[in-house]
Structure formats: structure tokens, C-alpha cells
N, C-alpha and C positions, 0 to 999 in steps of 0.2 A: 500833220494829220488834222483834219476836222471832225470834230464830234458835238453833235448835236443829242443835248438829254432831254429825256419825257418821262414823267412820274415821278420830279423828285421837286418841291417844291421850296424847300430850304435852300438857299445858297451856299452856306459852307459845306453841305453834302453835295451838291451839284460841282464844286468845287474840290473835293476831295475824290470824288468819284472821276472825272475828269482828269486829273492830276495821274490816279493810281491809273486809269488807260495810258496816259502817256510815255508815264515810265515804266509801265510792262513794255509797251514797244516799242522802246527805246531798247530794251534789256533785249527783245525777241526778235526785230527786225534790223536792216540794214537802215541806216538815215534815208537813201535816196528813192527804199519801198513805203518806208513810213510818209515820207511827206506825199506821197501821192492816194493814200489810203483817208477814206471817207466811214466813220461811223455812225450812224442812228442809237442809240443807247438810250431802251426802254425801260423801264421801273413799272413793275404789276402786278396787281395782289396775287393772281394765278396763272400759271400756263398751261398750256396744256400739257397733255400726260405725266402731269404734276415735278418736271423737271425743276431745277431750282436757276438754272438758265440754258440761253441755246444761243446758239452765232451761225450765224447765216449771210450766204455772199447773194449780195444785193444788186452787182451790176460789175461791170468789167469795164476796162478802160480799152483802145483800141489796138493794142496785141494782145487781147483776148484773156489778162491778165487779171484774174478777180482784186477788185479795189474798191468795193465801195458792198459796209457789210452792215447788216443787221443783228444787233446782241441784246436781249432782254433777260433783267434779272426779275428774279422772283422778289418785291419788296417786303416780304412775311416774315425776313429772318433779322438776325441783328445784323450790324453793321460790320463787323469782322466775317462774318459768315458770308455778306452780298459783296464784301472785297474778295475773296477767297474766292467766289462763285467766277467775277472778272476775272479774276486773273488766271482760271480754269477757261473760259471763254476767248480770252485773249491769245493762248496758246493757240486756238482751236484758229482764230483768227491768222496767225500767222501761220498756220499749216496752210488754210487756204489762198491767203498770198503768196507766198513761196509754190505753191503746187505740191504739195508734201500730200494734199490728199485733195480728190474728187468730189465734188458737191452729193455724186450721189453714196458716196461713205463708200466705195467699196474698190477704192483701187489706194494705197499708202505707196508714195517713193516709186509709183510706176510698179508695182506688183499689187495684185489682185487679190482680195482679204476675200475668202470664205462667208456668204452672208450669216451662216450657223456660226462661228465664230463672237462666244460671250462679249455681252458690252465693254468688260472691264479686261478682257485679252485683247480687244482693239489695238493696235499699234498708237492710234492717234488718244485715245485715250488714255492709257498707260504715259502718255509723253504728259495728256494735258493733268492728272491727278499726280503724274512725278513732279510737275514744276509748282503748279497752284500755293502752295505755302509757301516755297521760296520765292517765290516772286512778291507774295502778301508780307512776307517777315521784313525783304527787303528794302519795299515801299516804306513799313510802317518804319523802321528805324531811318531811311533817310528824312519822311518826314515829320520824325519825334512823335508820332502818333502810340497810344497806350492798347490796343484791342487784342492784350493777351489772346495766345490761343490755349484752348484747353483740348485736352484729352481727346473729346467724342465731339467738337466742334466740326468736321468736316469726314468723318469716320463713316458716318451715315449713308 
């Protein structure tokens, strides 16, 4: 996988942030979709419609196969919280490599989602807010990392 960052100007965060993409899709993908997947990984004080991030398929490889994706974090929160955000996004990312869902949101597994159908009844989102901490818990203890989660850290 190649990942290219923007908005973070620290290295050990550029580095940690980088690391925690890899081993989410390592956890989410198969080795031989990951090494052909290309990320852009943005850092921004605001997005729009004040999401805290979004992922987005940026280009396809030539069977038509989404590989190359767009993901921006909102940089305004702490560092536990814009891990948690990744790795909400990273899910999102692998539904769009695998084909698990449509760029335009409203077909999951090849069955057609209701567009009145609440943000958080989503299929693809129930998947990505069921995985987001396990995937965060699991990064930070493989790599010794401290960013407790508390209570109302990702509740919001």
C-alpha cells in the first residue's frame, strides 16, 4: 500500500498515522488487495458538513476495481480520537475495495439500501462504528502506545 500524508507536519505523527493505516489493512484486507491500494491521507482543520472524517474512491485500477482512495481527518481533535476516526474510515475503505458498497452509498453486498434509511441503520456504517475501536485498541497495544479511551470519546 502507498500512502501519501498532508496536514501533519511532525514526523512521529506522520509516522504513527501511517503505521495505524497499515495495520488496519492488514487486519481488513487480503495482502494481495492491499498492496495494489493507493491512499492520499489528508489532515484539516475543517470539513465539510463538519464530519470528523470521510474516505472517498479516487480512481480504479483496470478491472474496474476501486484502488486508489481519498481519506481526510478532521485534525481539531486529539490524537486518540483522529486514530479512532482512521480506523472508522479504513473500514469504509475496505468496503469500497472489496465492493461491499457503491460509491454512490446506496447499494451494500449488492442489495439496495433505502436512501430514508438513518445514517447510523446503514449497513456500512454499523460495520465501520462496530469495528473503529477494535481496530484502535488493537494498533495501540501492538504498538505500546498509551491514548486511553474514555467513556464519551467516540460516543458523539
Amino acid at each position: 500500500m502507498i500512502v501519501d500524508i498532508y496536514g501533519i507536519q511532525k514526523k512521529r505523527d506522520r509516522v504513527i498515522f501511517e503505521d495505524a493505516l497499515d495495520f488496519y489493512m492488514m487486519l481488513l484486507l487480503p495482502r494481495r488487495i492491499s498492496r495494489g491500494i493507493q491512499v492520499d491521507l489528508s489532515f484539516k482543520k475543517k470539513l465539510d458538513d463538519n464530519v470528523d472524517g470521510w474516505c472517498s474512491v479516487a480512481g480504479y485500477n483496470t478491472c474496474k476495481k476501486a484502488r486508489e482512495f481519498e481519506i481526510e481527518i478532521c485534525k481539531n481533535r486529539s490524537m486518540r480520537y483522529q486514530l479512532m476516526t482512521l480506523a472508522h474510515e479504513a473500514v469504509h475503505l475496505k468496503q469500497y475495495a472489496l465492493g461491499e458498497i457503491t460509491e454512490d452509498m446506496d447499494t451494500w453486498k449488492g442489495r439496495r439500501i433505502p436512501s430514508s434509511t438513518d445514517y447510523y441503520d446503514s449497513p456500512w456504517e454499523i460495520e465501520a462504528h462496530g469495528r473503529e475501536k477494535g481496530l484502535y485498541v488493537r494498533f495501540c497495544e501492538m504498538y505500546g502506545l498509551k491514548f486511553p479511551i474514555t467513556t464519551q470519546e467516540r460516543d458523539t
